[in-house]
C-alpha positions in Angstrom: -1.7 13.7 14.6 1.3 15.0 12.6 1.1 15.5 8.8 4.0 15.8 6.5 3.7 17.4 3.2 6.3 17.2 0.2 5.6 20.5 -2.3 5.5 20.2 -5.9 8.7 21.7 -6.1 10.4 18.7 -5.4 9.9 16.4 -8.9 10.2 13.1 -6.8 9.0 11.8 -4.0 9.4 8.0 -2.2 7.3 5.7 -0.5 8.7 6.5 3.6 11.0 4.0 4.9 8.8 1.6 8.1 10.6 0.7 10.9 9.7 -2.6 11.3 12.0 -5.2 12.2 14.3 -6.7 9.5 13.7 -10.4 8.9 16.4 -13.5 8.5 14.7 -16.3 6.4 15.1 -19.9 8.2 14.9 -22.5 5.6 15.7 -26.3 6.4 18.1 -26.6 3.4 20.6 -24.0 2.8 19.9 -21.3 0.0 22.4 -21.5 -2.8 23.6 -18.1 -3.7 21.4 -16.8 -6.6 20.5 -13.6 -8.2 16.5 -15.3 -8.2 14.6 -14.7 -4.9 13.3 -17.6 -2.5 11.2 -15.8 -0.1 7.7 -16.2 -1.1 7.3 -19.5 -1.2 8.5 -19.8 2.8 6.7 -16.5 3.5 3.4 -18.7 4.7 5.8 -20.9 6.8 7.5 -17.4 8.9 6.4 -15.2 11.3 8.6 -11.8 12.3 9.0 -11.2 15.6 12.2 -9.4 17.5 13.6 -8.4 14.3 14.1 -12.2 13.2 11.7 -14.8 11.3 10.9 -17.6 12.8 8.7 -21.4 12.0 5.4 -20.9 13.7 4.6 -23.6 15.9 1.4 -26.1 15.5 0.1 -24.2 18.8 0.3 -21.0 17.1 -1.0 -22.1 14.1 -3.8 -23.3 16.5 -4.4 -20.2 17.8 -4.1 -18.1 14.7 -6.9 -20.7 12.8 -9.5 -20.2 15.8 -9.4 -16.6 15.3 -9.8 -16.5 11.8 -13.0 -18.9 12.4 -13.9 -16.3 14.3 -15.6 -14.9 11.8 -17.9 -16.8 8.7 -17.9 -15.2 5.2 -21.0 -17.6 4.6 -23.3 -15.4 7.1 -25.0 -13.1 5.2 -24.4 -9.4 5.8 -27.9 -8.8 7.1 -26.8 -11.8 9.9 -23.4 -11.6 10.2 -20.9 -10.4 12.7 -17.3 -8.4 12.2 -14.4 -9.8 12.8 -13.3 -10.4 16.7 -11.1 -7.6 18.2 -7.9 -10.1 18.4 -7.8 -9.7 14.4 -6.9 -5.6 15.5 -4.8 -6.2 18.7 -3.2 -9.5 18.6 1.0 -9.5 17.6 0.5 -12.9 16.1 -2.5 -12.2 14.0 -0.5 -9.0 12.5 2.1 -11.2 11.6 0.0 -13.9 10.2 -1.4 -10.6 8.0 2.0 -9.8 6.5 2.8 -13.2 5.7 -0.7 -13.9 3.9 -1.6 -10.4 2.8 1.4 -8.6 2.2 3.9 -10.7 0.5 1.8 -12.1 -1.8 0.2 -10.6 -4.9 0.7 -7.2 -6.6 1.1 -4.2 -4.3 1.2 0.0 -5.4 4.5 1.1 -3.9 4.4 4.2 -6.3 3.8 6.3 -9.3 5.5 6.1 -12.6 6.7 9.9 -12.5 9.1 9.0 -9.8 10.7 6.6 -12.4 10.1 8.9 -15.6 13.5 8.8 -17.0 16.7 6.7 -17.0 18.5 6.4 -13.6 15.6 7.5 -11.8 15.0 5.2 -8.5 13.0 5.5 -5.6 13.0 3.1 -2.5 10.3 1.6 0.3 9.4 -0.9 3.0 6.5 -3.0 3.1 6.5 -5.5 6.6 10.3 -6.1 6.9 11.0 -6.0 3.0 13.0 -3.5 2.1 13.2 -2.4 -1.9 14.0 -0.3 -4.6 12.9 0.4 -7.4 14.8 2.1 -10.4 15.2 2.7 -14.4 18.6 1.3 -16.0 20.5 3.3 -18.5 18.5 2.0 -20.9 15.2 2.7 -19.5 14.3 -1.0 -18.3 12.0 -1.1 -15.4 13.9 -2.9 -12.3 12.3 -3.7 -8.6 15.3 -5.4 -5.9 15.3 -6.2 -2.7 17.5 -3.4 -1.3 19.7 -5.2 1.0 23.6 -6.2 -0.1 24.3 -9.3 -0.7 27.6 -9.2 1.5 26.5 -8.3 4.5 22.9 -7.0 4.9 23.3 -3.0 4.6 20.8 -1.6 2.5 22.5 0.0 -0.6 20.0 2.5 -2.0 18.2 5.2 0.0 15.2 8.0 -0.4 14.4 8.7 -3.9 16.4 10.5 -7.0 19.2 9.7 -9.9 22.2 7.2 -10.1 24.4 5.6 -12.5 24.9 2.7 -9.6 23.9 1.7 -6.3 27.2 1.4 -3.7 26.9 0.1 -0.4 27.6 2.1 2.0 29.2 -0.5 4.3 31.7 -1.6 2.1 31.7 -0.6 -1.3 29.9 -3.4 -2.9 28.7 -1.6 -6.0 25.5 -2.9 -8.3 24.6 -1.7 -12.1 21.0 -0.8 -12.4 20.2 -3.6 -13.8 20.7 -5.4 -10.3 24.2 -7.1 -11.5 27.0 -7.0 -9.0 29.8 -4.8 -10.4 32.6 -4.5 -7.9 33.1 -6.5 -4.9 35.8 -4.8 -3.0 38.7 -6.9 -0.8 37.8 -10.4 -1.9 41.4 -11.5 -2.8 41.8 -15.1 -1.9 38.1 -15.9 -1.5 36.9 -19.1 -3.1 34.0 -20.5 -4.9 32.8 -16.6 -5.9 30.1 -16.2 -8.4 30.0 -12.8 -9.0 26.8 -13.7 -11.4 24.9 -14.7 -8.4 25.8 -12.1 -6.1 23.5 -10.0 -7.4 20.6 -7.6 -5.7 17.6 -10.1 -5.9 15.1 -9.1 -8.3 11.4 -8.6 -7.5 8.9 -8.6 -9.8 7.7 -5.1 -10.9 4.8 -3.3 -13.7 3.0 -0.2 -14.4 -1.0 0.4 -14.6 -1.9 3.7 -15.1 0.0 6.0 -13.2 0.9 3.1 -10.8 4.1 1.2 -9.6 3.4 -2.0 -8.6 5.5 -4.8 -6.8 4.7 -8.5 -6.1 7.0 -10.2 -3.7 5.7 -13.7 -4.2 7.9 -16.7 -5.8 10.7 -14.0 -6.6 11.6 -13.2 -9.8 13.8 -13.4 -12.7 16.7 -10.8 -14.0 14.8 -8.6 -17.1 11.6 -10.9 -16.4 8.9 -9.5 -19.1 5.4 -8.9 -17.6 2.4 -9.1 -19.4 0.5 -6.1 -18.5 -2.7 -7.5 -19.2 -2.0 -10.4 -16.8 -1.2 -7.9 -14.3 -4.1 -5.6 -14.5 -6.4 -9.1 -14.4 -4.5 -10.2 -11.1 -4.5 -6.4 -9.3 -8.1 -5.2 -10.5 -10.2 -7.9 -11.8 -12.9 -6.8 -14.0 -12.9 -3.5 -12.5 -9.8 -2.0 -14.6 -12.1 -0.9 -17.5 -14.3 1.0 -14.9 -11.8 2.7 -13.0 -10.1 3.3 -17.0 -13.3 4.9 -17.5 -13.7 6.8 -14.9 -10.4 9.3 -14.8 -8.2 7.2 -13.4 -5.4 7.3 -15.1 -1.7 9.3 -16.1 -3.5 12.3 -17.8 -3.1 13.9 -13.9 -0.2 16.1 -13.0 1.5 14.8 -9.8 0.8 17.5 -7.3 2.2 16.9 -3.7 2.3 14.2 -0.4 1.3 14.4 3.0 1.9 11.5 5.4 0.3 10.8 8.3 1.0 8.2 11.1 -2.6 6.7 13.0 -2.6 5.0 15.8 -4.3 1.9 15.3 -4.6 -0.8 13.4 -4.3 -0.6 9.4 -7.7 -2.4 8.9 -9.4 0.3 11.1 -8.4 2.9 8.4 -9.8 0.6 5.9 -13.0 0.1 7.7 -13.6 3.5 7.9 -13.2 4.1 4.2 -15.9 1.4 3.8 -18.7 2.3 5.6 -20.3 4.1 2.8 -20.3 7.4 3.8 -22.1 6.2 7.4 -19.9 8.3 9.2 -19.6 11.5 6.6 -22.7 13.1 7.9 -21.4 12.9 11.9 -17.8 13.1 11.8 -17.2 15.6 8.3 -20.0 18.1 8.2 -18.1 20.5 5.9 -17.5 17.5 3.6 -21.3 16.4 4.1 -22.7 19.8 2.7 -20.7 19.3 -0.6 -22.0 15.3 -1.5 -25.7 14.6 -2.1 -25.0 11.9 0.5 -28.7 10.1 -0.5 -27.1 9.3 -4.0 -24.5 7.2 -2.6 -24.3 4.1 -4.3 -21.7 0.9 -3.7 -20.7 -2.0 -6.0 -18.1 -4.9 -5.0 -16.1 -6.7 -8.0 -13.5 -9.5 -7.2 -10.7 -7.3 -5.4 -12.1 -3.8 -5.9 -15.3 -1.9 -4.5 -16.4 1.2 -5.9 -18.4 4.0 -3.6 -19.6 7.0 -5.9 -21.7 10.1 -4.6 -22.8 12.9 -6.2 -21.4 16.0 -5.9 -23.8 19.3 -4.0 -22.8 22.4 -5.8 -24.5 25.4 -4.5 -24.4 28.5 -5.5 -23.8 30.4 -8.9 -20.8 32.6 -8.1 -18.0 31.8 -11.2 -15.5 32.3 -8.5 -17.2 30.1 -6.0 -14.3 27.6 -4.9 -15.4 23.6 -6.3 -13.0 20.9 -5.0 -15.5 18.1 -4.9 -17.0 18.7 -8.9 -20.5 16.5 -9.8 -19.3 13.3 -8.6 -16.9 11.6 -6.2 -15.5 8.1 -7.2 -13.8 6.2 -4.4 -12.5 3.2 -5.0 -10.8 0.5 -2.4 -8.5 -1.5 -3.9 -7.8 -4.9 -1.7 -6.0 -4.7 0.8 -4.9 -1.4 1.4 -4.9 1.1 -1.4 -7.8 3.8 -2.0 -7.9 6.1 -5.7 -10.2 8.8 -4.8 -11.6 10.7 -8.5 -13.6 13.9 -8.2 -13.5 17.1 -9.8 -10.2 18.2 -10.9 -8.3 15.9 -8.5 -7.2 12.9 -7.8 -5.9 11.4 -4.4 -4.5 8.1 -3.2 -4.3 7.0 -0.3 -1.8 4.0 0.5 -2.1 2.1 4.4 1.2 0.7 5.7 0.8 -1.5 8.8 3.7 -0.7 11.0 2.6 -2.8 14.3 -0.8 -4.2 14.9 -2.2 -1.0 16.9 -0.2 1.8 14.3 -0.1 2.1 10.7 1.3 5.1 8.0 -1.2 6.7 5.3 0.5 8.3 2.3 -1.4 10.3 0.5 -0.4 11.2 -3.1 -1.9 14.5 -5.1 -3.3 15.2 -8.9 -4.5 17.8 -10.2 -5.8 18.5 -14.0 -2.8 20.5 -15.4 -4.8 23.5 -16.1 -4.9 24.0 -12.7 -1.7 23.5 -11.2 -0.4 27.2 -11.4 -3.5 27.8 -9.4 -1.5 28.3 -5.9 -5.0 29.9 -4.2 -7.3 27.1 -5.6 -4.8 24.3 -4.8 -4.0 25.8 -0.9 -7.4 25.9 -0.5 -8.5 22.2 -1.4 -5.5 21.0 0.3 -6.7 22.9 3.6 -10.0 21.1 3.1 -8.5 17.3 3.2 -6.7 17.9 5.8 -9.4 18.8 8.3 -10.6 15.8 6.9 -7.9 13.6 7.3 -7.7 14.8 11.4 -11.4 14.0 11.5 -10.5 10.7 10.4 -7.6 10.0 12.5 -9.9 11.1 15.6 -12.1 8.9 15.0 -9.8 5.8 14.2 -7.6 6.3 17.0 -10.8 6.3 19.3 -11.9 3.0 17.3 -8.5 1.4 18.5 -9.0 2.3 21.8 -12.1 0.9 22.1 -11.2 -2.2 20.4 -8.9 -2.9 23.2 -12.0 -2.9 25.7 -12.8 -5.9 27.3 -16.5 -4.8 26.9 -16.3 -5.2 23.0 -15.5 -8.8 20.5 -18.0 -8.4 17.7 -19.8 -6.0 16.1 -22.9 -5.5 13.7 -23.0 -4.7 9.7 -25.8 -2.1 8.5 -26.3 -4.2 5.8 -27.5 -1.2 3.1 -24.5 0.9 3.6 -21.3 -1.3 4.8 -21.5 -4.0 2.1 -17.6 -2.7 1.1 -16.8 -3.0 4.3 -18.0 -6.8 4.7 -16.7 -7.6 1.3 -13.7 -6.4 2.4 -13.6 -8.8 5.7 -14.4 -11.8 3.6 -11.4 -11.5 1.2 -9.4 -11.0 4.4 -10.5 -14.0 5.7 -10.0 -16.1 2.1 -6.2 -15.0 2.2 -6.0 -15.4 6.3 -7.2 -19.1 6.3 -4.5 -21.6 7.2 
């Protein structure tokens, strides 16, 4: 497994760009030209496949709802089976995923230093949507779907500062605010409505140090959020606790690494979930610094939260302490983790690109005391990454053996992977046709 890392030197980073394949939305009337989006209502009616989106037949739809029944949320953890295999390895179950999990509710696509000042911008991809996400002269928060409205090319790339985003095809030129400005060699065209050629607006907040983006039913030009609506519909009830518990925009932004897994996204998530089940055979160096017999797990709505304490030995003032008294780990449904301990704070954000690969970005903080620290910050670093190869090891084996024809179903321990089977059941609430 590869890892890339951004340094701090570099003020602003972006969410990688997923090669997945770009979509065309088949609708049974045509879509009027508008600068409000119309994709998440036929999102559930759309599968991608060879680059195109296409109505999923009754047959499919078949097939997709037996393996969803698959498994039964009812069963109690202490009966109950995973989920089959097929919901890891089948193309048609993925794309069901995007449609169902993906383009529908709020999402972290990044952090609000890398929109700190006007005509900042930084862009992503999520599935086959492609966005950006930017600050207007006036310092108005702005999420579009980054694709021109002439023909297709995406008009905004990586991350930094512009006054405007110009297509690169042929000069179509936006304002930051998503309104089309200039629309080059159009003398002669006819029924033109430069007012609703502009990029298509998705909706887009802040909570905490968070970016978040929510595809679903579009959005409207300079739409006003309410943040408290938001944080309800991301977090639940667990806002105040993770509030409470460090995370938040005191943090300076430290670096990124990426990392590319093969295998399924969910296998990444499982493995987060297992309430430290695997710490004590796959990350011995990790296992001697958590009191691993104080772990302790508690499921809200969307969120579960794993905490441990921390092992400290020794009395040394030099001795090196990455870990602290406690480690917070919280999984945020479906695929975003905010890791609190010590000094730091990681994040860890899973991208499916195919059902049997998927992208983890990890993002950095550290307490601002410490970030002149070069030693102490190389050092921790050094630790999560051996870490983060353990883990990839392991997942990639997990895919592998997913694929078996010896293996469908497997077993809960029902005093340790209750994250991981609350997890499964929200799947399954969003996943049912």
């Amino acid at each position: 497994m590869a890892a890339t890392m951004v340094k701090l030197a570099f003020p602003h980073h972006f969410f990688p760009q997923i090669q997945e394949p770009n979509f065309r939305l088949i609708t049974k009337e045509p879509i009027k030209p508008t600068n409000r989006a119309h994709l998440g209502k036929h999102y559930s009616h759309c599968r991608s496949k060879n680059g195109n989106f296409s109505t999923i037949s009754e047959n499919n739809n078949g097939k997709i709802r037996s393996l969803i029944e698959e498994f039964n949320p009812e069963i109690p953890i202490e009966e109950a089976f995973t989920p089959p295999s097929s919901w890891y390895t089948d193309p048609d179950f993925y794309s069901h995923e995007l449609d169902h999990i993906f383009y529908t509710g709020w999402h972290p696509v990044g952090y609000t230093d890398q929109i700190k000042e006007p005509r900042d911008f930084f862009t992503g991809r999520l599935g086959s949507i492609e966005y950006v996400v930017c600050r207007d002269e006036e310092g108005e928060l702005h999420a579009f779907h980054n694709v021109c409205r002439h023909h297709a090319s995406l008009v905004a790339s990586g991350t930094g500062k512009s006054s405007c985003f110009v297509c690169p095809y042929h000069g179509w030129t936006y304002g930051l605010d998503g309104k089309l400005v200039k629309a080059t060699r159009i003398t002669g065209i006819k029924n033109f409505k430069a007012n609703e050629m502009g990029l298509v607006p998705i909706r887009v907040a802040t909570w905490g140090p968070f970016v978040l983006v929510n595809f679903e039913d579009g959005a409207t030009p300079n739409e006003i959020l309410d943040n408290k609506s938001v944080s309800h519909e991301w977090l639940g009830s667990a806002a105040e606790i993770l509030s409470a518990n460090g995370i938040d925009s005191s943090l300076d932004y430290v670096c990124r690494r990426v990392y590319t897994l093969e295998c399924n996204w969910k296998v990444f998530c499982d493995n987060y979930l297992d309430g430290g089940y695997h710490v004590p055979y796959a990350h011995k160096g990790l296992a001697s610094s958590l009191k691993l017999g104080s772990y302790s797990t508690e499921m809200y709505e969307k969120v579960s939260i794993q905490s441990c304490g921390g092992n400290k030995t020794g009395d040394s003032e030099e001795e090196f302490d990455r870990l602290g008294s406690k480690a917070f780990y919280a999984f945020v449904y479906p695929n975003f983790m905010i890791n609190r301990y010590g000094p730091w704070m990681d994040t860890n954000l899973v991208l499916p690109l195919g059902p049997k690969k998927c992208q983890v970005i990890f993002d950095y903080f550290l307490d601002a005391s410490l970030t002149d620290n070069v030693a102490f910050i190389g050092k921790c670093l050094e630790d999560s990454e051996r870490v983060q190869v353990e883990d990839a090891f392991l997942c990639k084996s997990v895919q592998e053996g997913l694929e078996s024809p010896a293996y469908n179903m497997g077993r809960y321990s029902p005093n340790v992977e209750m994250a991981m089977h609350h997890f499964h059941c929200l799947l399954h609430r969003n996943l049912t046709i």
